[in-house]
C-alpha positions in Angstrom: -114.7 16.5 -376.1 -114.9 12.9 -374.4 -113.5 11.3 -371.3 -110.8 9.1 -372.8 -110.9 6.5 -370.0 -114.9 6.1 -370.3 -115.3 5.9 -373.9 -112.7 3.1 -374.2 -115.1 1.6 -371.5 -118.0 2.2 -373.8 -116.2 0.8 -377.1 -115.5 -2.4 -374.6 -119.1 -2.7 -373.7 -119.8 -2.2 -377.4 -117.8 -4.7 -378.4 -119.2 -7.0 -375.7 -122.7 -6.6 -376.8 -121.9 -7.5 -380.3 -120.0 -10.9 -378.4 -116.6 -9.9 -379.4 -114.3 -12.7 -377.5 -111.2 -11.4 -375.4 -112.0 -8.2 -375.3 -108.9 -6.3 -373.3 -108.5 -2.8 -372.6 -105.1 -1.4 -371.9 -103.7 1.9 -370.7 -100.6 2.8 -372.8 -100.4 6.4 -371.5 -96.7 6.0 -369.8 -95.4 3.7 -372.3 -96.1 5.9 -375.8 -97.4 8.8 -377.4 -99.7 7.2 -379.7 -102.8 6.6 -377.6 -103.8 6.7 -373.9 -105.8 3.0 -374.6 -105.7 0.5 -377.1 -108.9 -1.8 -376.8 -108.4 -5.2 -378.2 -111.0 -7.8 -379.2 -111.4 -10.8 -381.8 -113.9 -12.3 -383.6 -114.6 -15.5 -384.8 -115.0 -15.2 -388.3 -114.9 -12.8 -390.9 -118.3 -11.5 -390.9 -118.1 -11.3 -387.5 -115.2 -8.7 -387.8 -117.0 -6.6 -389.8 -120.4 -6.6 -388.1 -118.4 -5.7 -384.4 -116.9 -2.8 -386.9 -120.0 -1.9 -388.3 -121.7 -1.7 -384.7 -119.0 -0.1 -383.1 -119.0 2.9 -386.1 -123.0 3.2 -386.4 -123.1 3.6 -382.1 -120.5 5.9 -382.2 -121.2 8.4 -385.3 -124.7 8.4 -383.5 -122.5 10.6 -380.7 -120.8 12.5 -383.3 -117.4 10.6 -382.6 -115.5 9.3 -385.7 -112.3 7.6 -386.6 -109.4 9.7 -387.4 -108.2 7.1 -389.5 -109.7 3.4 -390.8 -107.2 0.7 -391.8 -109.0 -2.6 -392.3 -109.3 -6.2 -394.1 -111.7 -9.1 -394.0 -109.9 -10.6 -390.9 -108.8 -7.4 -388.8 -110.1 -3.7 -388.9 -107.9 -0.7 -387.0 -110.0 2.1 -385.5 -107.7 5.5 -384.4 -110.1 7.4 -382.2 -106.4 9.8 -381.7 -106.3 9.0 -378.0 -107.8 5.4 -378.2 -106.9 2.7 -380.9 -109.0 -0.3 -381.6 -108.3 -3.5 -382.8 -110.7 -5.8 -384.1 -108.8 -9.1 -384.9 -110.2 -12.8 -386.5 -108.8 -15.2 -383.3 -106.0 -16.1 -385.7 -104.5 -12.8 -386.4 -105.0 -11.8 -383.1 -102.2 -15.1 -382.0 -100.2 -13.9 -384.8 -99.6 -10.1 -383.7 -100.3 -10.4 -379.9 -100.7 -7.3 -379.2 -101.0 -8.2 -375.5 -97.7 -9.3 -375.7 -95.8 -6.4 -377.2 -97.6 -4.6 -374.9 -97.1 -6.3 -372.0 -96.1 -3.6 -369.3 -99.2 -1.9 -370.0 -101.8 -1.6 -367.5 -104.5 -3.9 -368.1 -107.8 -2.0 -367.0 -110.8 -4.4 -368.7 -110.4 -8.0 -369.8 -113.0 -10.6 -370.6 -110.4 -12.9 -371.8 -110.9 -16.6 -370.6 
């Protein structure tokens, strides 16, 4: 078993390497059931989407840690590690769902947002 709080630290740092943009972490623990973090980042193109996917997945199956469940399209992909969710968004469809918005009274615990 892992340490919720850290790996959502490490898919950040992931993310970062890769140069996601705007990558935010947010603790949703007192506001749902669904997930203790979402981690939110965008990309700036389509292939870029898919190669901060393809990163993120290789890095973790290397630790034995998988996705419960994979939605995804050439402009946003949707990770469900059960108690942390990532979003990988194209900068446009990031605007468009805002996330950070619907979320607002979340704590914020990581941001690299400008």
């Amino acid at each position: 078993m892992y340490d919720s709080y850290k790996l959502a630290q490490e898919i950040a740092d992931i993310l970062d390497d890769r140069k996601a943009e705007n990558i935010i972490v947010l603790d949703i623990s007192r506001l749902s059931i669904l997930a203790d973090y979402f981690v939110i980042a965008s990309g700036r193109s389509e292939l870029q989407v898919s190669a901060l996917h393809d990163e993120l997945n290789k890095r973790l199956s290397a630790k034995g840690i998988n996705p419960l469940h994979l939605d995804q399209s050439k402009r946003w992909v949707v990770l469900d590690y059960g108690d942390i969710i990532v979003h990988i968004f194209h900068h446009e469809e990031r605007s468009f769902y805002n996330l950070e918005r619907l979320w607002a009274d979340a704590m914020q615990i990581r941001s690299s947002a400008e």
